[in-house]
N, C-alpha and C positions, 0 to 999 in steps of 0.2 A: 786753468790747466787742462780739464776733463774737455772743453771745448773744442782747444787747441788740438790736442789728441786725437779728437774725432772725425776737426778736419783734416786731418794730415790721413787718417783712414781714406778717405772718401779721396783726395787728391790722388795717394796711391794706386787705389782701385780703376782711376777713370785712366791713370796712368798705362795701366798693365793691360787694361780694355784695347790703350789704342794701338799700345805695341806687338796685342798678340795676334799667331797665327790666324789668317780667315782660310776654313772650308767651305768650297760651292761647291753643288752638283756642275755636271758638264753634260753632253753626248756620251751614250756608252759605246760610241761606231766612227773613229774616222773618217768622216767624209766631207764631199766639196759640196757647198752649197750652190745652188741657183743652174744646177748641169740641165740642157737638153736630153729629150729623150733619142735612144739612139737612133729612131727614123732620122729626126733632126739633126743629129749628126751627120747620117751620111748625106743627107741636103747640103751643109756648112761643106764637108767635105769637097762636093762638087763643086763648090765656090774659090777654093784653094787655089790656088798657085800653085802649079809644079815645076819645079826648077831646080838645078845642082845649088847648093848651097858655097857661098864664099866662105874664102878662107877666115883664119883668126886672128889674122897680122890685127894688132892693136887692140885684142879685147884682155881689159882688168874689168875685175868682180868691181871694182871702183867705180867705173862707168857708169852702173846699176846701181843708186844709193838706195841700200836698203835698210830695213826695222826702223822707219822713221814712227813719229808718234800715230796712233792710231786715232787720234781726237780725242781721249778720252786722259792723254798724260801717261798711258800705256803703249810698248812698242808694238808693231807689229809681229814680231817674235809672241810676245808675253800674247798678243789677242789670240792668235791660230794655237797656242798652246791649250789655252784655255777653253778654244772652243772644241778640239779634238780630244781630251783627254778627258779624262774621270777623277773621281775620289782628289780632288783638287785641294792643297792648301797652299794659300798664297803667303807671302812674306810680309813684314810688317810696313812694306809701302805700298801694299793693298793692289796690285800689280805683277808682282817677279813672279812664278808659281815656286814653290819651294820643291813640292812634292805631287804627285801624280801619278794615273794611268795610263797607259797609252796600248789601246786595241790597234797593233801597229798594221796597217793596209798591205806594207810592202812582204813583211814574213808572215802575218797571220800569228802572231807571236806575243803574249801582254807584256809590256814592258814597265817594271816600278819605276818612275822618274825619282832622280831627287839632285837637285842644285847642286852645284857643286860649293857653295858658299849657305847651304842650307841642312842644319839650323845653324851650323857652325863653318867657319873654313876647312876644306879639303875633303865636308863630310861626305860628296855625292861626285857625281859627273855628269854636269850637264851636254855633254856632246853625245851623250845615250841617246836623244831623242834629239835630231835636228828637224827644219822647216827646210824642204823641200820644195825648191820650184818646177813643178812639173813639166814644162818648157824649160831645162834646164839654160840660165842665164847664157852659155856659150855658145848656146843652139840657138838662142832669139839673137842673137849679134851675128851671126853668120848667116841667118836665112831675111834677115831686113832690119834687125836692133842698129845695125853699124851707121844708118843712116839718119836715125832718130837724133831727136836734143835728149840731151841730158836730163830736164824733165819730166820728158815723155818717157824715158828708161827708168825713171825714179819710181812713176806711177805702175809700171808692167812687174817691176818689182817687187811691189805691195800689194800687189792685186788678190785679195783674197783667193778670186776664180782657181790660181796659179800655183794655190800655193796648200800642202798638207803638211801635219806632224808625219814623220817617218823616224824609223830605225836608222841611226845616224851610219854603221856601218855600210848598208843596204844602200843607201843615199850617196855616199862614197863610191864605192862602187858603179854607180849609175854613171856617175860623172857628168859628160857632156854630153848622153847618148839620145840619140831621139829613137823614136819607136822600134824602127826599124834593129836596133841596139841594142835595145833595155827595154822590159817590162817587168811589174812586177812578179810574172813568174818566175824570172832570174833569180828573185829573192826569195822564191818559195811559197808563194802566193797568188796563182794564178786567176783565183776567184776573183780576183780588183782589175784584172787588165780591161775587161766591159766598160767600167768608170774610169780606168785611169785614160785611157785613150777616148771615150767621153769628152773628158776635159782636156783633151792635149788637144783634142781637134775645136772646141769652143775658142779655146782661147788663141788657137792661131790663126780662127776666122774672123774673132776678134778685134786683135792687132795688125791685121793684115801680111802676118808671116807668112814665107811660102815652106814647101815641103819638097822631099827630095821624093823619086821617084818609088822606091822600094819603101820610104816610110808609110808615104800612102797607102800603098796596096795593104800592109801589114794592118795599116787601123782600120780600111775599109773588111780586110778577111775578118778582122775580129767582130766587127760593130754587126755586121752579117750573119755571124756567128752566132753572137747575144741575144738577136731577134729571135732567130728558130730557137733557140735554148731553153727561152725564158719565156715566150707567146709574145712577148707584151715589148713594146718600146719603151718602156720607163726604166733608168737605170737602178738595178737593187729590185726588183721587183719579179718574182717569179708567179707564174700559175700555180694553183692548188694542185697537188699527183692525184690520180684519180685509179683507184684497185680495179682492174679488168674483171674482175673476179666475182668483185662486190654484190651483191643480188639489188635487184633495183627495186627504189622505193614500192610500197604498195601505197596506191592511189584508192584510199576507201570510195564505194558508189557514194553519188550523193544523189541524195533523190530532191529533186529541185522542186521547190514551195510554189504551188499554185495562189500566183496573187490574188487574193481579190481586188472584186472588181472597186475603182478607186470609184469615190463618188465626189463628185465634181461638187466643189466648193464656192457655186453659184448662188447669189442674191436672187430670188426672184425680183424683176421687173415689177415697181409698181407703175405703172402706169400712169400718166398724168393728170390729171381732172381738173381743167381750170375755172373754177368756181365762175358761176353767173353773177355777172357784175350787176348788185342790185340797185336801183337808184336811190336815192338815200329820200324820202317823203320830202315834200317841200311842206313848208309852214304854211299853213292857209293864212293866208292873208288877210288880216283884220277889217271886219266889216266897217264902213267909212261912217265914221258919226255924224248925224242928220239933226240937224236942231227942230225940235218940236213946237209946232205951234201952238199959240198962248191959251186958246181956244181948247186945246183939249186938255182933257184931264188926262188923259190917257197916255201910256208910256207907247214909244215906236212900237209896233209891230203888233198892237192888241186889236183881238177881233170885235170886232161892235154886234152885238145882232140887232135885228130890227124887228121887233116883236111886234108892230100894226101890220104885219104883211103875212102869205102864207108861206112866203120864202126867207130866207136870211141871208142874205145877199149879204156877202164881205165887206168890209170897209178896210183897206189894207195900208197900212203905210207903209211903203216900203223906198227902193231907192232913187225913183222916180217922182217921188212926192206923193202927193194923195192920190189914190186908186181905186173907183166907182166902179164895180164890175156894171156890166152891159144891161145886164137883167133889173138891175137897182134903176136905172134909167130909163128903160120901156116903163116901169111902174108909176113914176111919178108922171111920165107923159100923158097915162091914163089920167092916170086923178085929176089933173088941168083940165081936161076936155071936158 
């Protein structure tokens, strides 16, 4: 029974794990990912198309299927929420956001989200915080969407580029307006019109939508505008203020270090000496053995003397055979006579 008990614990707990609330960090700053710097806007800009826009005969929101899944089993809606907003908890299919912040671009305004079926039915209102097509969907049907298939308007629909959390009022209000219309200083935010028109002009260079004449100039005076403002062509990005006033740095003397002198980290040269090739002694050559004859007593090479005479003439054996010097033979010639 204690068993049974303990796993019913344990089943509970993995229960209540999987159903409950998940909070993630987000951005603490709505914004569009992947925008050009404003040079490169007004580059894109130059590339536009300028032309009166057609009319609306035949555009439904329909046309443009949108919050399809985002790959991940989450819609597009739940992605861009989740990336623009803050202090996030999502609902227990790991997906809906329940609850949030939203640093809203269009009023400059924080706004608390909360679902409208979150934690409970009727607790919230989700149309506080709508997704915003910045090319609002009436304005890409009227300047070249009417032309497009259906899944080509599916895709412009989801486009990340295209698309922010806003102030659902704010976004209303915009309606179908293109630049020329609507900017976010309408809603009391003029600081975002740099970016907003940024991205209105990426993505209609994009897509190959054209502009009407008065909306160009309108993004072109701004984007112009952003440059001188800020120094710099990056959108969001300002120069550091610099105090006129300021007393300028003191640059201490330096008094600069007499090197010494390096000393060269040379091998001396030895020099080569090719040793005298000595010849290596030859073996003397074994003197050649001479058979002695029976007659003498005497070993090779022994001197005889000759003691009847006043001389001692040699008796030499050597490798010529027996050897009578000269003088031994005048002497005996005497004695004959």
């Amino acid at each position: 029974m204690r068993l049974l008990t303990h796993l019913l614990v344990k089943i509970s707990a993995i229960v209540a794990l999987a159903f409950a609330p998940l909070t993630i960090a987000a951005p603490a700053q709505a914004s569009i990912p992947d925008l050009p710097s404003y040079e490169q806007a007004l580059e894109m800009l130059s590339n536009i198309v300028v032309g009166a826009p057609a009319t609306s005969d035949g555009y439904s929101r329909a046309e443009f299927p949108h919050w399809r899944s985002a790959g991940d089993g989450c819609d597009t809606r739940q992605l861009i929420l989740r990336r623009d907003m803050t202090e996030i908890t999502l609902r227990a299919d790991g997906c809906t956001v329940g609850l949030g912040t939203l640093d809203d671009p269009y009023t400059g305004q924080l706004i608390n989200f909360q679902h409208t079926n979150y934690p409970e039915a009727g607790a919230g209102n989700s149309n506080a915080v709508q997704i915003d097509h910045i090319i609002a969907l009436c304005d890409a049907w009227k300047t070249g969407a009417q032309n497009w298939t259906r899944k080509m308007r599916a895709i412009f629909a989801n486009d990340p580029l295209n698309l922010i959390a806003a102030d659902g009022p704010s976004n209303g209000s915009k309606g179908c307006g293109n630049a020329h219309e609507w900017l976010p200083r309408s809603a009391g935010n003029p600081g975002f019109d740099c970016e907003y028109v940024t991205a209105q002009t990426a993505v209609k260079n994009k897509y190959g939508l054209t502009m009407a004449s008065d909306e160009r100039q309108v993004i072109e005076d701004i984007l112009v505008e952003c440059i001188g403002e800020t120094g710099t062509t990056e959108p969001g990005v300002t120069e550091p203020e610099i105090d006129p006033e300021a007393p300028e740095p003191e640059n201490p003397e330096v008094t600069p270090e007499t090197p010494e002198p390096e000393t060269p980290n040379v091998e001396p040269e030895t020099p080569e000496v090719t040793p005298e090739t000595t010849q290596p002694e030859a073996d003397p050559e074994p003197a050649e053995e001479k058979p002695v004859s029976e007659d003498s007593s005497q070993p090779e090479g022994t001197l005889l003397a000759n003691t009847g005479t006043d001389l001692a003439p040699l008796i030499v054996f050597g490798s010529g055979g027996l050897l009578i010097s000269m003088g031994l033979i005048a002497q005996l010639r005497r004695r004959t006579q």
